[in-house]
C-alpha positions in Angstrom: 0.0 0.0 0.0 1.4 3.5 -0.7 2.3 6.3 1.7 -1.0 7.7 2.9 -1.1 11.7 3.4 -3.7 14.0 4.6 -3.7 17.4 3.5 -5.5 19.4 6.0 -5.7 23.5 6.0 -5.8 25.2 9.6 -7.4 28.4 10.2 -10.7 27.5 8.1 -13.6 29.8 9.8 -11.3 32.8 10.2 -12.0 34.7 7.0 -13.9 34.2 3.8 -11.0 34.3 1.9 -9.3 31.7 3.8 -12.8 29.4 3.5 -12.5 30.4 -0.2 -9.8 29.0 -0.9 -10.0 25.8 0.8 -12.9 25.2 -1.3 -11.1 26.0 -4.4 -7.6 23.8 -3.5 -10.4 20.8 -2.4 -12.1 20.9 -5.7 -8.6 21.3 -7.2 -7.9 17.9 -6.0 -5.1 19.0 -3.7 -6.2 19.2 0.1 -8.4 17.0 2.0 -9.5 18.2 5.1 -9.7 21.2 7.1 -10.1 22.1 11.2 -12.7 24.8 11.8 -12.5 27.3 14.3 -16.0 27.3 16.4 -15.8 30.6 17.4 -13.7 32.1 13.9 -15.4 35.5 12.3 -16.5 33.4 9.2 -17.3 30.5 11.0 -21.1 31.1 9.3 -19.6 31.4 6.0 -17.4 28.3 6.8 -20.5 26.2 7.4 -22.2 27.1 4.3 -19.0 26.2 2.5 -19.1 22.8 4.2 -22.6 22.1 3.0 -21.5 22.2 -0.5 -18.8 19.9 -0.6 -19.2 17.0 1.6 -16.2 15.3 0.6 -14.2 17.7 2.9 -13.1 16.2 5.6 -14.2 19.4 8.4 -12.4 19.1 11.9 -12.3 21.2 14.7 -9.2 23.5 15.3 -9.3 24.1 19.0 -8.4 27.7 19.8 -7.0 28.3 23.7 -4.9 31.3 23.0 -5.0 34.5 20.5 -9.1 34.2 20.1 -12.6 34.4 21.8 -14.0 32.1 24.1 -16.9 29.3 23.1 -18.1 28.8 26.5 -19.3 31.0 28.9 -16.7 33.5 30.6 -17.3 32.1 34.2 -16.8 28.7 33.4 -13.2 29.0 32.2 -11.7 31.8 34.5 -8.0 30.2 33.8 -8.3 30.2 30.4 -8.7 34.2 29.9 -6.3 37.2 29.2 -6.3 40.5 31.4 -9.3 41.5 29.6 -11.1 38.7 30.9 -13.2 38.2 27.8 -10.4 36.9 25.3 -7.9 34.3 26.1 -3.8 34.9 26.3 -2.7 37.1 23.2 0.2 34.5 22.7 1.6 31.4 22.2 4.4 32.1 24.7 2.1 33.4 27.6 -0.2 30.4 27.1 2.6 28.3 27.8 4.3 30.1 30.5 1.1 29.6 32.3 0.3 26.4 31.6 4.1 25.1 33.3 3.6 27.5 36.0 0.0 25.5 36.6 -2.3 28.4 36.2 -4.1 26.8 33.7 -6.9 24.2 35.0 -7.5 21.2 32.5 -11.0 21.4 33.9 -11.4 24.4 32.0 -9.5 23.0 29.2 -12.3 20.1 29.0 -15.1 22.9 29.1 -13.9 25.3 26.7 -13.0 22.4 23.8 -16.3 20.5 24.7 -17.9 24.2 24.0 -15.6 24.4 20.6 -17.0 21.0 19.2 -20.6 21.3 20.6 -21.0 24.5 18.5 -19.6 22.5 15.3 -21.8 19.4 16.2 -25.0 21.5 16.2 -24.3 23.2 13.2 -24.6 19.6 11.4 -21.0 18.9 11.4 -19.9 15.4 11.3 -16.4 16.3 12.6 -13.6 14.1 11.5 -10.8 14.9 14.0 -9.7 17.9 16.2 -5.9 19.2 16.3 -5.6 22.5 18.0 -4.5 25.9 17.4 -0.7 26.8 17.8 0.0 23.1 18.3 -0.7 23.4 22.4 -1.8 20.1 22.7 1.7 18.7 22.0 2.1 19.2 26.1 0.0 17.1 28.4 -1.4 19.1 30.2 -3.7 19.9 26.8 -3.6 16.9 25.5 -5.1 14.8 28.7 -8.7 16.9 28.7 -8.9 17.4 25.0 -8.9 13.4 24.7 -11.6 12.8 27.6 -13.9 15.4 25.3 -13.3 13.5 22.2 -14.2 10.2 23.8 -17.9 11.1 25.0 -17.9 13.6 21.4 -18.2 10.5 19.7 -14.9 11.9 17.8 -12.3 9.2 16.8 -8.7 11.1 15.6 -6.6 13.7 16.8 -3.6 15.4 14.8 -0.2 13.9 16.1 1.6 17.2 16.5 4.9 16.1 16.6 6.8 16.2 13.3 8.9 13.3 11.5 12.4 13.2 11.9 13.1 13.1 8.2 11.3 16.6 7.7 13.0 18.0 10.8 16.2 17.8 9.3 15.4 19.3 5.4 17.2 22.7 5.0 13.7 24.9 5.0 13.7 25.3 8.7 16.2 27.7 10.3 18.7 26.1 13.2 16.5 28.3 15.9 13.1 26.2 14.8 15.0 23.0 13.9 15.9 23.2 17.6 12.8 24.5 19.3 11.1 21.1 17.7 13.8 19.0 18.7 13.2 20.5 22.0 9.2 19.7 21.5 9.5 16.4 20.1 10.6 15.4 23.5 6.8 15.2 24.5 6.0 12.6 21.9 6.1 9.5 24.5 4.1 11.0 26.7 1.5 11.8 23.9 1.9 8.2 23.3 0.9 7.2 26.1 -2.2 8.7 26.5 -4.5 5.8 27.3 -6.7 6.7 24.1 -4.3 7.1 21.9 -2.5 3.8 22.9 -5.5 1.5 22.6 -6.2 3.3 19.6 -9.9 4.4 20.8 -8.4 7.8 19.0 -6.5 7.3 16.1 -3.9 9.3 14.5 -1.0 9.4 11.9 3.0 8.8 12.0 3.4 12.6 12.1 2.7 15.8 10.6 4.8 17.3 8.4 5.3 21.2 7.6 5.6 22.2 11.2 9.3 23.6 10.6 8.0 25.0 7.6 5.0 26.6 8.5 5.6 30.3 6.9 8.1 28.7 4.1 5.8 26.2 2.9 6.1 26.9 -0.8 6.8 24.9 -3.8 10.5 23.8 -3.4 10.0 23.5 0.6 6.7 21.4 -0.5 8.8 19.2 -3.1 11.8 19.0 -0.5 8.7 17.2 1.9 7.0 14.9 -0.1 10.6 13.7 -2.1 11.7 12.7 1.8 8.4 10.7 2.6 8.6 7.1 3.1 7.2 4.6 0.7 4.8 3.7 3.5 3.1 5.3 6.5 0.4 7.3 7.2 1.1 11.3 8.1 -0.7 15.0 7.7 0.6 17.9 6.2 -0.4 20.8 7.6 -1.2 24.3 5.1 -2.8 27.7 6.1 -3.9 28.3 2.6 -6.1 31.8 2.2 -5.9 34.7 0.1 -4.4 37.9 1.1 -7.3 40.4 1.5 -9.1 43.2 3.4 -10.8 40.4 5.6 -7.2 39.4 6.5 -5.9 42.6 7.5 -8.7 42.7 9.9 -7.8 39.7 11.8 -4.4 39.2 14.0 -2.6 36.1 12.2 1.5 36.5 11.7 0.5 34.3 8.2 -0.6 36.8 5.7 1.2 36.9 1.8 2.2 33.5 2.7 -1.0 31.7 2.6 -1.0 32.6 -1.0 2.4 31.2 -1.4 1.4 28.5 0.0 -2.1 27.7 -2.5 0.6 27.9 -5.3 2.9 25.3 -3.4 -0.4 22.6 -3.4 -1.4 23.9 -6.6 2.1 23.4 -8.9 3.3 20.4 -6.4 0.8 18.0 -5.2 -0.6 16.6 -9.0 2.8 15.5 -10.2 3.3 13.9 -6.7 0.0 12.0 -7.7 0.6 10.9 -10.6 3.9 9.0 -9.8 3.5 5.7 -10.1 2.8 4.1 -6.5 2.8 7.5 -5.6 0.8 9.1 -2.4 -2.8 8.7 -1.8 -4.6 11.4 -0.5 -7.0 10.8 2.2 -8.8 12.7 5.1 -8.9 12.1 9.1 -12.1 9.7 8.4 -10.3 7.0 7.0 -7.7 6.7 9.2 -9.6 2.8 10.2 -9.5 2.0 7.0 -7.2 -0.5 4.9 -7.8 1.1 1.6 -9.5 4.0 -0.5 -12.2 1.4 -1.5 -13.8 2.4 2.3 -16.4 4.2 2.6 -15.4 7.1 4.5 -12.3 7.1 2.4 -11.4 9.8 -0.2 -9.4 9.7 -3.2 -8.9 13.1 -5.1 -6.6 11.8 -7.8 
């Protein structure tokens, strides 16, 4: 069986643009999946672009810093900023509270549980969760995100921790190569989370494009899927979008890039295809299955 990827766009919900051109690189037979953010300023405009093409595979991206609360304030005081209506403005404040033990999984549990409720009633049928910035790489994330997806009825979870074969390609600076060496150390005890080592949760071999997030574009993207293995499982992560007045309004650090980035799939990913034994392309929802010829399996070549 050949190398199995998922192509799966973060950030889907956050502007129309961004749902735009998920739709476009999906029908374009180049990405698979997304992960929808609940609580996202298109998130309306993300479900109507759900409705019309149900071969997407739609997760949810589970935001716990630098965005707006699904549940209600009171519930998740731990969670919130000094404004005490948005969470932490940053990755590194998140995390420096979360090690200092400010940060109570309980509130963890609500606020995700919140995040995929408001999906659920929207008529998702949600195919995995990863979360935003990566944070449930650490335990303390990881533990009460899990417990929600096994009463959601949700079944896969985005392995955060990248491959060592893409960790050491050129695209990534010695700083980032280093701060996901540093990371990676985490992977055992992500491991051994209970559902993810009985499987009750399923997930890939690794993600790839971590260390390239912000340089993903076409030789970067060739450099990746040249270094795969002729066998495995893994998800490549993209923050596809266009570059427009809806993104200005929004804070994301990812701006021209995303449209570098719908080139990369664009120029890259159909060659990749059409090598013989080459990738097959797949979303979260077949992850249990042995082939493409599953039901809940998608094939975009």
């Amino acid at each position: 069986m050949p190398s199995r990827l998922i192509i799966n766009a973060d950030d889907f919900g956050l502007t129309p643009g961004i749902n735009r051109s998920i739709a476009e690189l999906h029908y374009a037979g180049v990405l698979t999946s997304a992960t929808l953010m609940a609580t996202g300023p298109a998130f309306e405009d993300a479900i109507s672009v759900t409705r019309g093409i149900p071969s997407l595979g739609v997760g949810c991206h589970i935001v716990l810093t630098d965005g707006v609360p699904a549940a209600p304030l009171q519930s998740i005081p731990s969670l919130l900023g000094p404004d005490g209506k948005t969470f932490r403005p940053s990755l590194l404040d998140f995390v420096r509270a979360l090690l200092r033990g400010q940060i109570r999984e309980a509130d963890i549990e609500r606020e995700a549980q919140a995040q995929i409720d408001k999906l659920q009633q929207a008529g998702i049928t949600i195919t995995h969760v990863d979360t935003h910035k990566h944070t449930h790489l650490f335990p303390a994330v990881a533990r009460p995100l899990l417990r929600v997806l096994a009463r959601s009825n949700i079944h896969a979870i985005r392995n955060p921790f990248e491959p060592t074969f893409t960790q050491r390609l050129a695209h990534a600076g010695i700083k980032r190569r280093l701060q996901i060496q540093i990371l990676n150390r985490l992977r055992p005890a992500f491991e051994r989370q209970p559902q993810v080592g009985d499987q009750k949760v399923l997930t890939t071999e690794g993600t790839l494009g971590v260390s390239a997030t912000g340089n993903l574009n076409t030789s970067t993207l060739g450099e990746i899927l040249s270094a795969m293995p002729a066998t495995g499982t893994f998800e490549l992560v993209c923050h596809p979008g266009y570059n427009d007045r809806d993104l200005d309004r929004v804070t994301t650090r990812l701006r021209s890039h995303r449209e570098i980035e719908m080139q990369a799939l664009l120029t890259t990913i159909p060659p990749a295809l059409a090598q013989p034994n080459g990738i097959e392309l797949i979303h979260y929802g077949s992850l249990g299955s042995a082939d493409s010829s599953r039901p809940n399996a998608v094939n975009v070549r």
